[in-house]
LOTORFI-433637 format. One record per residue (C-alpha): y, x, z; residue in one letter. Coordinates in steps of 0.05 Angstrom, whole numbers. Layout:
<recs>
      c2      c1      c3  rest
       Y       X       Z     A
...
</recs>
This chain:
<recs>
      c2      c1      c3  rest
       0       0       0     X
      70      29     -25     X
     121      40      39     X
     173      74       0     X
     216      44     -62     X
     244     109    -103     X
     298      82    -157     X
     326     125    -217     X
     358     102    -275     X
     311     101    -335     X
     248      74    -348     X
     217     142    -385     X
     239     176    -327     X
     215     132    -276     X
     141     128    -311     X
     142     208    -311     X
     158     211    -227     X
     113     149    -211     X
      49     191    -234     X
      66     249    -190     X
      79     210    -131     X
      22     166    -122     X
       0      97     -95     X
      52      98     -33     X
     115     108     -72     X
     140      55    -121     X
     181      72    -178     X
     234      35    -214     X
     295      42    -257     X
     368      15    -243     X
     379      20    -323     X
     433      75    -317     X
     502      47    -268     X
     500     -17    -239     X
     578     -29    -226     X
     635      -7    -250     X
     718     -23    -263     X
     719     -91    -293     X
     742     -90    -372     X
     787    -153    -373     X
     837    -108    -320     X
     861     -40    -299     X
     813     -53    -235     X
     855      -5    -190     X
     902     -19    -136     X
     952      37    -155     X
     987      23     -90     X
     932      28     -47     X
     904      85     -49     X
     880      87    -114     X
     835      34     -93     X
     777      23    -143     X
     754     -55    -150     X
     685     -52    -169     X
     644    -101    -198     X
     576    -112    -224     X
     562     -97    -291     X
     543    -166    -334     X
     469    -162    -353     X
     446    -128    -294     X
     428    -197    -252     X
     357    -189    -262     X
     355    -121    -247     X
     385    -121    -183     X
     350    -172    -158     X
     288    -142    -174     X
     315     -76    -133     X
     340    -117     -76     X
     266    -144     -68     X
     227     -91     -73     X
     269     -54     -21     X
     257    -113      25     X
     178     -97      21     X
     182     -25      37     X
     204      20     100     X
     243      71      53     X
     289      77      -2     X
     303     137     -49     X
     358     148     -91     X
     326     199    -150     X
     384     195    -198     X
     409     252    -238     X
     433     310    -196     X
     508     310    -220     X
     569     277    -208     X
     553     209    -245     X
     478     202    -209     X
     512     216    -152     X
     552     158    -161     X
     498     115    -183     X
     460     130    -122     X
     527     113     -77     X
     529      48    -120     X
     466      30    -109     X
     460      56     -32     X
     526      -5     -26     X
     489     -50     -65     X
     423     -51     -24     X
     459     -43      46     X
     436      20      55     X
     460      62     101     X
     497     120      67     X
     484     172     121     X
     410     166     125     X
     368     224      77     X
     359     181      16     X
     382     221     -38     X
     327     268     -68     X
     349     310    -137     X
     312     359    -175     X
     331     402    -240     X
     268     395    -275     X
     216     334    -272     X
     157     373    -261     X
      95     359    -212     X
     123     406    -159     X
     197     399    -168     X
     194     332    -151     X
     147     332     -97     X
     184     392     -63     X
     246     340     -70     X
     215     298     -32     X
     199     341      16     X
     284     347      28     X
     324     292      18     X
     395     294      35     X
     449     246      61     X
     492     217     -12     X
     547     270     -24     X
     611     240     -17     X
     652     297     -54     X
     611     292    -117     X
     623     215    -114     X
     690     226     -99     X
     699     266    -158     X
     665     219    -208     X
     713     173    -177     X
     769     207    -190     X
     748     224    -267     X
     738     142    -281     X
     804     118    -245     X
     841     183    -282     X
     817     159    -349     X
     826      79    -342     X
     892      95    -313     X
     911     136    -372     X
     872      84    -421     X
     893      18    -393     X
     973      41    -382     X
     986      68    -453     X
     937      34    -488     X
     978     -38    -484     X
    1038       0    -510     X
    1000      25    -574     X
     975     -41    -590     X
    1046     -74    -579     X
    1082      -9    -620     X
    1024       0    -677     X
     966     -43    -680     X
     924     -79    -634     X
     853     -43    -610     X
     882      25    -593     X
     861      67    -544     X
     898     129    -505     X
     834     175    -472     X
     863     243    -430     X
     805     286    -468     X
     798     254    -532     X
     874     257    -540     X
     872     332    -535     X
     816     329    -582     X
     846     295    -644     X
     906     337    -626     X
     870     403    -643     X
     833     365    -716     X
     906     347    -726     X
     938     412    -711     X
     878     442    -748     X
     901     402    -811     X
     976     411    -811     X
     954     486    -806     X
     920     479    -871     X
     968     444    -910     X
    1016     497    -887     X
     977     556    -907     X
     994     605    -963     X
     944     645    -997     X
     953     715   -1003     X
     930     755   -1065     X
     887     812   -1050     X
     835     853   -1087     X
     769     890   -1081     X
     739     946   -1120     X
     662     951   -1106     X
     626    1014   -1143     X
     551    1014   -1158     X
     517    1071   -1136     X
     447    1089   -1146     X
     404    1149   -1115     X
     338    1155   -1135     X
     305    1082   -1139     X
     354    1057   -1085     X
     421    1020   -1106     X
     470    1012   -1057     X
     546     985   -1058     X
     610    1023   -1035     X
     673     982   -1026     X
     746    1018   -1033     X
     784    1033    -965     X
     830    1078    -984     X
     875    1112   -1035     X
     916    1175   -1016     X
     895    1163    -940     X
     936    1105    -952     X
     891    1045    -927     X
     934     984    -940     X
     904     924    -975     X
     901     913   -1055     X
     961     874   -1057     X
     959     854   -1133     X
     931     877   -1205     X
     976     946   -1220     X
     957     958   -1151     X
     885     966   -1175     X
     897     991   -1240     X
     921    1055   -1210     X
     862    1067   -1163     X
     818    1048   -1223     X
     852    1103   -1272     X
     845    1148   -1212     X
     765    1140   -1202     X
     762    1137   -1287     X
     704    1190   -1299     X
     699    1208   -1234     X
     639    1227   -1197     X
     643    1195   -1128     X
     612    1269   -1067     X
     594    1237   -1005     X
     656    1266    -948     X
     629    1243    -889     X
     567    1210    -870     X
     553    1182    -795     X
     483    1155    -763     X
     484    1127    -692     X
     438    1074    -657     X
     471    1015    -634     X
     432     965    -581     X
     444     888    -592     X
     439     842    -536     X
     405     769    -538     X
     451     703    -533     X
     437     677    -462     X
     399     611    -448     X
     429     548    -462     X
     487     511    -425     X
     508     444    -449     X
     557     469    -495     X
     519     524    -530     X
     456     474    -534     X
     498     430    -579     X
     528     487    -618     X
     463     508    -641     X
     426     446    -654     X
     496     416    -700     X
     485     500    -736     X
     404     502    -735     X
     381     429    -738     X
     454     390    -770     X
     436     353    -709     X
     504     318    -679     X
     524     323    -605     X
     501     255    -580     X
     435     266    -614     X
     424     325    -590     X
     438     289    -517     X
     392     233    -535     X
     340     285    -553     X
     340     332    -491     X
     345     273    -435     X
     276     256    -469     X
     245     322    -463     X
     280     324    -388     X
     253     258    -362     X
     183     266    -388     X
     129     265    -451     X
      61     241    -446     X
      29     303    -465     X
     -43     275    -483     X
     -99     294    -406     X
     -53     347    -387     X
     -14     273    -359     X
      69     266    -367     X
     113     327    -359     X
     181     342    -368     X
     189     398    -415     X
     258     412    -407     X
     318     424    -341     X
     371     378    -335     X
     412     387    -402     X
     481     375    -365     X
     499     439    -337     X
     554     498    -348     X
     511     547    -308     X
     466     607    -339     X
     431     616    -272     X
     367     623    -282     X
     309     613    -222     X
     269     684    -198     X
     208     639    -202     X
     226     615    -277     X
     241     689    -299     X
     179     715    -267     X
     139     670    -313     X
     182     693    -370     X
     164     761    -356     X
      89     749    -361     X
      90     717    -416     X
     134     767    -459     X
      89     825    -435     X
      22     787    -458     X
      46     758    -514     X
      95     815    -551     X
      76     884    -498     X
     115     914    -439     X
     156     946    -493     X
     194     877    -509     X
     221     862    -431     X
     273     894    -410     X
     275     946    -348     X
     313     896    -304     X
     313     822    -303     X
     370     790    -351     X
     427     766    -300     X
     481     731    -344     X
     550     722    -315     X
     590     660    -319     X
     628     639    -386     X
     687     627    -349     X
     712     624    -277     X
     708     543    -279     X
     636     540    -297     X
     594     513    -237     X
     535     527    -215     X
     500     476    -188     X
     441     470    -241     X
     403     531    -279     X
     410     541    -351     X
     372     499    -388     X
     309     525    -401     X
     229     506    -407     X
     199     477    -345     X
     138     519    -356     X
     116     573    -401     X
      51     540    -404     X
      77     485    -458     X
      92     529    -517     X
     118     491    -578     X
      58     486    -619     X
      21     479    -564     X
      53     413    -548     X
      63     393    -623     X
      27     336    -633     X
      53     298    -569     X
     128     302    -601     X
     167     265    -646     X
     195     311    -706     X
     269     313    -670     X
     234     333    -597     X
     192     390    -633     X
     250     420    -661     X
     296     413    -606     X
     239     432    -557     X
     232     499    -610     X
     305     517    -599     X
     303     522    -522     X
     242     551    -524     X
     264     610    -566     X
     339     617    -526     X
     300     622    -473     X
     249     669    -482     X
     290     712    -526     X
     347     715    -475     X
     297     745    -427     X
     278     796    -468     X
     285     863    -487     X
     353     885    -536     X
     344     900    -604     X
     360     974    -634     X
     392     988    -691     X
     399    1042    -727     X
     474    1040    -769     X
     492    1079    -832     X
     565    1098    -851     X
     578    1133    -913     X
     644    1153    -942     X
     653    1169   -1010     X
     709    1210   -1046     X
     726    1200   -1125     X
     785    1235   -1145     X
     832    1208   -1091     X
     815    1142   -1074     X
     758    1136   -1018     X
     700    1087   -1025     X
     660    1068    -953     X
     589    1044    -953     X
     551    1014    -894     X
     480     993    -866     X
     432     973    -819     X
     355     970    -804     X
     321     948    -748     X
     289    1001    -711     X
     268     957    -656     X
     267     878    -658     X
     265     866    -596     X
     286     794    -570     X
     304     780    -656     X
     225     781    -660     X
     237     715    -628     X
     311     684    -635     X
     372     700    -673     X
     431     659    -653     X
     465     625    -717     X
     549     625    -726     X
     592     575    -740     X
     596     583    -814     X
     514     574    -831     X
     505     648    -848     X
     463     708    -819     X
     482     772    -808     X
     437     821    -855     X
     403     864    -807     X
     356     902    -858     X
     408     938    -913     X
     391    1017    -910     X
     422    1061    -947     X
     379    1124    -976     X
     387    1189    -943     X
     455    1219    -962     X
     479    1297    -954     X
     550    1314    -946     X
     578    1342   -1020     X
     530    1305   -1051     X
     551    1274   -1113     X
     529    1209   -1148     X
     557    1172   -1207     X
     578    1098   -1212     X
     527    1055   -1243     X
     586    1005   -1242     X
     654     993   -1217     X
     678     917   -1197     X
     752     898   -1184     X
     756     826   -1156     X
     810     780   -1144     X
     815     749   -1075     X
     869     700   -1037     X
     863     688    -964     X
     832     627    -944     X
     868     571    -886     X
     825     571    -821     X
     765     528    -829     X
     770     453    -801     X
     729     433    -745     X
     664     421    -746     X
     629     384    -680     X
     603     460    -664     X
     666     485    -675     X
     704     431    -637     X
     658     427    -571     X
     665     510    -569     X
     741     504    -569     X
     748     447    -518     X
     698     491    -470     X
     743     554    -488     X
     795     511    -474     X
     772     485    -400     X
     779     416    -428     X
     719     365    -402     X
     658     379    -369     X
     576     386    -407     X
     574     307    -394     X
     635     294    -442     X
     630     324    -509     X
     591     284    -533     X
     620     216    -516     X
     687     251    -531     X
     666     255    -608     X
     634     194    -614     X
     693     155    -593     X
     753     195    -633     X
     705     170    -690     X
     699      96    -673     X
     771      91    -657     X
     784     110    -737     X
     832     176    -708     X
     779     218    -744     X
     738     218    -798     X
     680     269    -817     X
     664     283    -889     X
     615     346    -907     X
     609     359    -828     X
     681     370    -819     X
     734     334    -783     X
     795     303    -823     X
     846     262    -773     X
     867     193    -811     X
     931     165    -817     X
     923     129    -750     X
     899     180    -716     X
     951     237    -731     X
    1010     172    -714     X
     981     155    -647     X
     985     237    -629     X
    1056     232    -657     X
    1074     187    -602     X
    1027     209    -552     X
    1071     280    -566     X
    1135     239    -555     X
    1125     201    -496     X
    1065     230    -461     X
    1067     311    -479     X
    1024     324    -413     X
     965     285    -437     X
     959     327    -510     X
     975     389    -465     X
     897     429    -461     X
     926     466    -410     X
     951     409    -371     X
     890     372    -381     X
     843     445    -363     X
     879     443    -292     X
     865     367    -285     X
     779     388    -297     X
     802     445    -243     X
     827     390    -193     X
     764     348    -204     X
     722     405    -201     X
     758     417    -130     X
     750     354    -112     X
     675     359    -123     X
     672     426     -75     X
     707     390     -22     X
     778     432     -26     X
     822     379     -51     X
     834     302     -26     X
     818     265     -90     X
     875     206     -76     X
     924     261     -73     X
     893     288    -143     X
     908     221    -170     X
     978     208    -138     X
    1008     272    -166     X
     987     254    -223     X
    1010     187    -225     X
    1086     207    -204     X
    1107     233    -273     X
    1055     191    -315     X
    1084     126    -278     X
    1159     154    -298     X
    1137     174    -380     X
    1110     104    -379     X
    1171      69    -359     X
    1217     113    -411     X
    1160      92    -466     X
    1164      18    -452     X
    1243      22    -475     X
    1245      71    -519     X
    1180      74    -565     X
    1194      36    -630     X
    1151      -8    -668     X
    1108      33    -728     X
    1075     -10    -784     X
    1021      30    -819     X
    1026      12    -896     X
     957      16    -933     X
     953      55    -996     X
     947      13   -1055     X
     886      23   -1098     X
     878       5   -1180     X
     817     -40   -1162     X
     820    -122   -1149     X
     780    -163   -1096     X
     729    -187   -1149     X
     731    -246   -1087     X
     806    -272   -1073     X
     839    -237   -1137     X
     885    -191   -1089     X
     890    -120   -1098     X
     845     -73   -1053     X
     868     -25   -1011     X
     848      46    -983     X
     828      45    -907     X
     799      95    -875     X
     728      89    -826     X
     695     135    -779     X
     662     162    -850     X
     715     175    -887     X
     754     128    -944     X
     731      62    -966     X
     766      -3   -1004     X
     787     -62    -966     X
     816    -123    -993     X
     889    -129    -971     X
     885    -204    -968     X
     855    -190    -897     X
     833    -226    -859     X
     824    -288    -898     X
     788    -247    -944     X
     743    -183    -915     X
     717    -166    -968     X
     700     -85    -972     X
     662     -37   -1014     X
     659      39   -1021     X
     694      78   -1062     X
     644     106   -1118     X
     644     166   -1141     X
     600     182   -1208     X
     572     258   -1214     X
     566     243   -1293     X
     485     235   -1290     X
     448     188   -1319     X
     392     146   -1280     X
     319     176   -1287     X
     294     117   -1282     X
     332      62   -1317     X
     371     108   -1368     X
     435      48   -1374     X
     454      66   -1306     X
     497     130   -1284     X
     482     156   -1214     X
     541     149   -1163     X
     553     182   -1084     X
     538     130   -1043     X
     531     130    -959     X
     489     109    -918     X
     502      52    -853     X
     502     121    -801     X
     552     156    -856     X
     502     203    -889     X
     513     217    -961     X
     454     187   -1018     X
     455     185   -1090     X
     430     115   -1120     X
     440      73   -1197     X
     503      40   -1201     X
     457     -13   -1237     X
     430     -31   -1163     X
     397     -84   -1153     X
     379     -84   -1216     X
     353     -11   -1215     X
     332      11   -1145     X
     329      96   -1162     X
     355     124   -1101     X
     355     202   -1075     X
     374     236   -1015     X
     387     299   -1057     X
     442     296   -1118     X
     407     295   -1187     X
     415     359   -1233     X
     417     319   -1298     X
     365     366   -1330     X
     288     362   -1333     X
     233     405   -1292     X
     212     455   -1342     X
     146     439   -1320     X
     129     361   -1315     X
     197     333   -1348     X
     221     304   -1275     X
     294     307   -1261     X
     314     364   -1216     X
     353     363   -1158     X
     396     398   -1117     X
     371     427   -1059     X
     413     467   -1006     X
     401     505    -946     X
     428     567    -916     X
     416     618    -964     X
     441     583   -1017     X
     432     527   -1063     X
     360     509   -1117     X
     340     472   -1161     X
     273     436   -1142     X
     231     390   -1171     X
     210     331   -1127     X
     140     319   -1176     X
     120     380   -1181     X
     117     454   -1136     X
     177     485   -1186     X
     246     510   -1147     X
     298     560   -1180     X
     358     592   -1151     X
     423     554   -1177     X
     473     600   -1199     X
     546     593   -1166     X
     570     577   -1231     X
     534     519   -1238     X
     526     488   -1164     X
     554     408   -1177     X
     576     407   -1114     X
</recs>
């Protein structure tokens, strides 16, 4: 007979803990927060005390009934929610809710939902920690006071359904910032000279550094014709030639941040899938008679701590499965990204090095597997040994310009016999380009010599791995908010992604306008950094949270009075397009949607009629041949190519049609792209070609 009641917040998760407590415990799920400020009002008594009216969230009747009895039929109840700020506040919710009394030991937590984690939890509960509510607290009234104050205004000023968020605000900011950058930027001319150089069977490339020990760039055309009529003929004597081995050290394990990063770079995964994904893997898979584990940590956490018992089993493993050689002398101990980071969780890492990825395979959906993979890797290769290099410089003299040449080879592989950590812009560094065995005053001819015209390119805009690494560079949010941060600049239409990168819309760069106008603090990342330093405060018990709130409120309370009078009414005007509603007869007009541009008909809203705008590559349809095959997208935004004959003709292809035939069956190619580049490939048959630059369709 059950005399305890333990309560967590999802189902998956409370399946996992029921099977490694037993018969006397009984496990069941509050399905995530239970109350909450009410949406039809601010819900906060500003002048008392910041005092939060909280009420219970519609749709949770049946739940909370079924709690309330089943703690009636037991002597104890356990509060197992997450162990951050927001479980603790779940658990505080809930202790209210079921009149329990908040200093009794009913709070257990663990990092990792594993057999003994949780059971040890048990083993230690603790009293509910009122500083960690407090600063949960503190985060929701911050943000509905900021959302519920200047939201009103921007539906009264522009257009009604606005919303005002203190981190999302900053966010747009920096895509909008990002943008004006662009359109601002100049491209500078400059050129390279590259000379072909072969010794023996090995061809390597020199690039031109300097002329006359002058090493300023190639600033134009005459500036290279004068280098190139001072190499004419010339044979090009190795000067100087310098060998050294360099060490490189692995990434360390995952945080919240760098987890999404890497899965938007590795996997095109976005941040709230990635989120979906790893709370999975944390809260438990059935994994076949070896019962229902939990492969991963908790994936909220800004800490690369990692347990002595966790990197004990790492070392095992390493020296069994790659030799002694591949651990390091010294256990990997990886400092803190930046003084703010806490570090109440570990990294996040595997539960046990037991449950390798294949190993588990078949238990996982495709998206678990991979994501699964990734940690995996991080992890182990962050405990292992660094990689040696061995590094080749070369420079070359012809006549009196001065030609460098570089390499690398891995001497050692180290932790990259595992992991490689990818970069922002999809590429990998070549680690394998030797060059042959060079003697000073030796002397080599040019094979060929390449001038090339360059212009400097703007930065790059934002993509979601991009963005999340600013805002933690920047100190703005916490690992629980970048992903709700970037799903919600989306479905408020300030944003729009197209090709993975972030484009601000017309509404979205006019609400900053006047966010930058009347509310400067609140697009301020450094203003906003020292309000996540006050919460985190807050949450170590050094700073009253109503007093957080007040001084905040003092010269918010002021901006908002000065906006009421003096913020002027803004009508957005639609861009007119050529088409007609082919319903009402009224011209359509361009709007734009969390996916970029589509047509709307401006008779709205007596008519709402919309369509996409199509865009024709100029190939005909395989399989109708009267059809011509147009960019379509998809419900979730992701771009297809399908007849414009449809219904009529249903062809439809995730990858853009070539327009020619496979050589080999008569199929019609498509595009395929990855890293390295983009192919043609052949979905009938096994053929697959490189496509040259010159002619990738886009």
């Amino acid at each position: 007979m059950a005399d305890s009641l333990v309560i967590v917040e999802s189902p998956a998760k409370a399946k996992t803990i029921g099977k490694y407590l037993g018969s006397k415990f009984i496990v069941k799920a509050s399905m995530g927060h239970i109350r909450d400020l009410p949406k039809s009002q601010i819900g906060v008594e500003v002048e008392n005390d910041f005092n939060p009216k909280y009420i219970t969230i519609r749709g949770k009747g049946s739940v909370l009934k079924e709690l309330k009895d089943a703690s009636k039929k037991v002597k104890r109840v356990y509060l197992a929610a997450d162990p951050d700020r927001e479980g603790e506040a779940i658990a505080w919710h809930l202790a209210h809710y079921l009149d329990l009394d908040e200093t009794d030991d009913c709070r257990v937590v663990f990092n990792e939902i594993t057999k003994q984690a949780v059971k040890d939890a048990f083993k230690t509960p603790r009293k509910i920690d009122m500083d960690l509510v407090n600063a949960q607290q503190a985060r929701r009234i911050l943000d509905r006071l900021v959302g519920y104050k200047i939201s009103p205004l921007l539906w009264k000023k522009v257009k009604k359904g606005l919303s005002a968020g203190r981190v999302q605000s900053v966010a747009v900011k920096l895509i909008s910032d990002r943008e004006n950058e662009i359109e601002a930027f100049e491209p500078v001319e400059y050129w390279s000279i590259t000379a072909g150089l072969q010794k023996g069977k090995s061809a390597f490339e020199a690039k031109f550094h300097s002329y006359r020990g002058d090493k300023s760039e190639l600033g134009s055309q005459a500036e290279v014709d004068v280098v190139l009529a001072a190499i004419k003929g010339r044979d090009f004597t190795v000067a100087e030639v310098k060998e050294k081995e360099r060490l490189r050290n692995p990434a360390p394990p995952f945080i919240t941040s760098s987890l999404q990063q890497e899965a938007a770079r590795k996997l095109s995964f976005r941040a709230s899938k990635t989120m979906s994904v790893a709370q999975q893997l944390y809260e438990g898979v059935d994994l076949g008679k070896q019962g229902t584990a939990g492969l991963i940590t908790y994936m909220r956490t800004d800490s690369t701590r990692i347990s002595p018992v966790a990197q004990e089993e790492a070392k095992v493993y390493i020296v069994e499965k790659y030799g002694p050689e591949f651990y390091p002398e010294q256990p990997r101990v990886y400092l803190k990204k930046n003084a703010n980071a806490q570090d109440a969780h570990e990294a996040i890492r595997p539960t046990s090095m037991e449950w390798e990825p294949d190993a588990v395979k078949e238990y996982l959906s495709r998206d678990q597997y991979r994501l699964y993979k990734l940690v995996w890797e991080r992890f182990v290769a962050s405990q292992m040994s660094s990689a040696v290099l061995d590094t080749m410089t070369v420079d070359l003299n012809a006549g009196e310009a001065m030609f460098r040449a570089s390499g690398s080879k891995v001497k050692f592989a180290g932790f990259m016999k595992v992991y490689v950590e990818g970069n922002d812009d999809g590429t990998a560094a070549d680690e394998d380009k030797f060059l042959p065995a060079l003697a000073e005053g030796e002397s080599l001819k040019a094979e060929s010599i390449d001038p090339k015209q360059h212009f400097t390119q703007p930065p790059p805009r934002y993509t979601e791995a991009r963005l999340v690494r600013t805002l933690e560079e920047l100190g703005i949010g916490r690992p629980s908010t970048y992903a709700p941060t970037l799903e919600t600049i989306q479905k408020r239409g300030y944003v729009a992604i197209e090709e993975k990168k972030f484009f601000p819309t017309e509404l979205g760069e006019l609400v900053i306008q006047l966010m930058e106008e009347f509310f400067p603090e609140i697009l301020d990342a450094e203003f906003t950094a020292h309000m996540e330093g006050d919460l985190d405060h807050v949450e170590e018990g050094k700073e009253d949270w109503v007093r957080v709130l007040a001084q905040f409120y003092e010269s918010f309370e002021k901006r908002l009075e000065v906006a009421e009078e003096e913020m002027k009414e803004v009508e957005l005007q639609d861009e007119v397009s050529d088409e007609v509603c082919e319903k009402c007869g009224s011209p359509m007009v361009y709007k734009m949607g969390r996916f970029g541009k589509f047509l709307a008909c401006s008779g709205f809203p007596d008519c709402r009629n919309t369509k996409p705008i199509v865009k024709n590559i100029g190939v005909a349809c395989p399989k109708c041949a009267e059809g011509q095959i147009i960019e379509r997208r998809s419900k979730k935004g992701r771009i297809f190519y399908g007849c414009d004959q449809y219904p009529g003709c249903d062809y439809v292809s995730w990858d853009r049609p070539a327009g020619k035939p496979c050589p080999e069956c008569g199929s019609m190619l498509v595009i395929k792209r990855n890293k390295s580049g983009a192919r043609y490939q052949c979905p009938s048959c096994d053929f697959n070609e490189e496509l040259p630059e010159d002619q990738d369709l886009g």
